[in-house]
C-alpha angles and dihedrals in degrees: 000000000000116000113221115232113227119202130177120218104204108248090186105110099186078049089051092047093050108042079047097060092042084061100050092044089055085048095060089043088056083051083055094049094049092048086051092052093056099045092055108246129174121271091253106057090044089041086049085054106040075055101065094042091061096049080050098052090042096046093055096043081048089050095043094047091039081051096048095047090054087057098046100052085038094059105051094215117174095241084045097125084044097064099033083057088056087045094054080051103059084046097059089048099069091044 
């Protein structure tokens, strides 16, 4: 028997804006960290850095699964357990 995977695609559009704009801050931190990396400065500032480009990452894929999983319990939908399981699941995986 074949299990169905059920995915959720975030609706919220003030959600979408501002995970957007977390990412492409991180992105721009990752440019930092590259440029760091070429002129030659010390491990604490880059690892500072490299820092800050993880919590980015992680705060925008927190905010886009704990989104996703309001909209998903808002909306009562019927494969609701289904994709708040799969939820559970991308939050354990950045922990």
């Amino acid at each position: 028997m074949a299990t169905k995977k059920v995915a959720h695609v975030l609706t919220d559009e003030e959600q979408i804006i501002a995970i957007s704009k977390r990412i492409k801050r991180a992105q721009g931190q990752l440019g930092a960290v590259a440029r760091m990396l070429e002129e030659g400065r010390n491990c604490e500032e880059i690892v500072t850095q490299m820092s800050a480009v993880s919590k980015a990452v992680n705060t925008a894929a927190f905010t886009l699964i704990s989104s996703s999983l309001k909209e998903c319990l808002v909306a009562d939908k019927s494969d609701a357990d289904a994709v708040t399981a799969q939820l559970q699941k991308l939050f354990l995986s950045l922990a």
